[in-house]
C-alpha positions in Angstrom: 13.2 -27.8 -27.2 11.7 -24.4 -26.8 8.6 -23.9 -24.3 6.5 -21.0 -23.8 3.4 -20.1 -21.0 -0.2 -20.5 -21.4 -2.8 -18.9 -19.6 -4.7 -21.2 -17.3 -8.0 -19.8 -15.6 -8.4 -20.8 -12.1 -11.8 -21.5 -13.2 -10.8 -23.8 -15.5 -7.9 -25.8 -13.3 -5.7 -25.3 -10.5 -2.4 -26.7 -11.0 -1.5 -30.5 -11.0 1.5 -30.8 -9.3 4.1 -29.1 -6.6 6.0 -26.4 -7.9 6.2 -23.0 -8.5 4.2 -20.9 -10.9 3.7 -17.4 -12.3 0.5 -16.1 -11.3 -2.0 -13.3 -11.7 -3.3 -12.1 -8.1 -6.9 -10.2 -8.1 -6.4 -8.1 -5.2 -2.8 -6.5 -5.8 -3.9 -6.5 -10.2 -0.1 -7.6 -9.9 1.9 -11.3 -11.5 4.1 -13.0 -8.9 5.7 -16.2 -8.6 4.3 -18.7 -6.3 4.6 -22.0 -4.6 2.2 -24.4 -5.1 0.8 -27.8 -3.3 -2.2 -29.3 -4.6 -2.5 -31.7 -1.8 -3.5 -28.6 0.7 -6.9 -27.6 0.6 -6.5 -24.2 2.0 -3.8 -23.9 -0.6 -6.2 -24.5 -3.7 -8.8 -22.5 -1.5 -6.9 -19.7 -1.4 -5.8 -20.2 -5.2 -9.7 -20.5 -6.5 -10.9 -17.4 -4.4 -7.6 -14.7 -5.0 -5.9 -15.8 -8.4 -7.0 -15.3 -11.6 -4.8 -17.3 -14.0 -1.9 -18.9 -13.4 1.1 -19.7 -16.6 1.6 -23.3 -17.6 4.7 -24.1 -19.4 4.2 -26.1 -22.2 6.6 -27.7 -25.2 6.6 -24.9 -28.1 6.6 -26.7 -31.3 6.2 -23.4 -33.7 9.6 -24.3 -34.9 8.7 -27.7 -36.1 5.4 -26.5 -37.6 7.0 -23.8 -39.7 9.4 -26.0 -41.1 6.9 -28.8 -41.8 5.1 -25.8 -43.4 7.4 -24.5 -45.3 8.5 -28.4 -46.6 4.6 -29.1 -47.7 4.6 -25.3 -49.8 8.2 -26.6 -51.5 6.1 -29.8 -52.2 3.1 -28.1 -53.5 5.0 -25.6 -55.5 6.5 -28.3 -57.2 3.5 -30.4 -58.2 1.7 -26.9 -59.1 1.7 -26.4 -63.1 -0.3 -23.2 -63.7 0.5 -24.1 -67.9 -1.4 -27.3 -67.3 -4.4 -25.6 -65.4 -3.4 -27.2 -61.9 -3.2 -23.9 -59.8 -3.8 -25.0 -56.1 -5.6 -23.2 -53.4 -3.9 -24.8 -50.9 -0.6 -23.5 -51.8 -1.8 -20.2 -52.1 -3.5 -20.5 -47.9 -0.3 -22.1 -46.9 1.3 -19.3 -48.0 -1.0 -16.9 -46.0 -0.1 -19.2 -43.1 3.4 -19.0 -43.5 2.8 -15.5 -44.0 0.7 -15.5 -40.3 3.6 -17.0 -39.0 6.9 -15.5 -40.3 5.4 -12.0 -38.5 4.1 -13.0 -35.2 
């Protein structure tokens, strides 16, 4: 399964659990990778007060969602029957979608 990284605000959350994680320090405007133990309070001190976001990693399922996508348009375009008046404008936005998609 592919992942990819989220921006998490500080503000928001502090990370759940020990590891290491990329992170946007204030002072040097700079990412690094850092270690991180939530059961230290100086730790999530520091974190709160000199980090602005940290990256989560999180399941990507883009992959999965364009092929469901693109098997509900196959669907559609099936059922659609412009001769019989049927034209469907949910086709035509999952189209745009796809569109969306296919170029980011």
């Amino acid at each position: 399964m592919n992942t990819k990284y989220v921006k998490v605000s500080t503000a928001d959350r502090l990370p759940e659990k020990e590891g290491k994680y990329l992170i946007y320090h204030k002072g040097f405007k700079s990412i690094f990778h850092s270690s991180f133990k939530p059961q230290y309070q100086e730790m999530a001190k520091y974190f709160d007060k000199n980090i602005d976001y940290w990256l989560e990693e999180k399941p990507d399922y883009e992959e999965e969602m364009r092929g469901m996508l693109e098997e509900c348009k196959n669907q559609l375009e099936h059922l659609n029957n412009p001769s019989r008046g049927t034209t469907n404008s949910v086709l035509s936005r999952l189209e745009t979608l796809l569109d969306k998609i296919n170029r980011s």
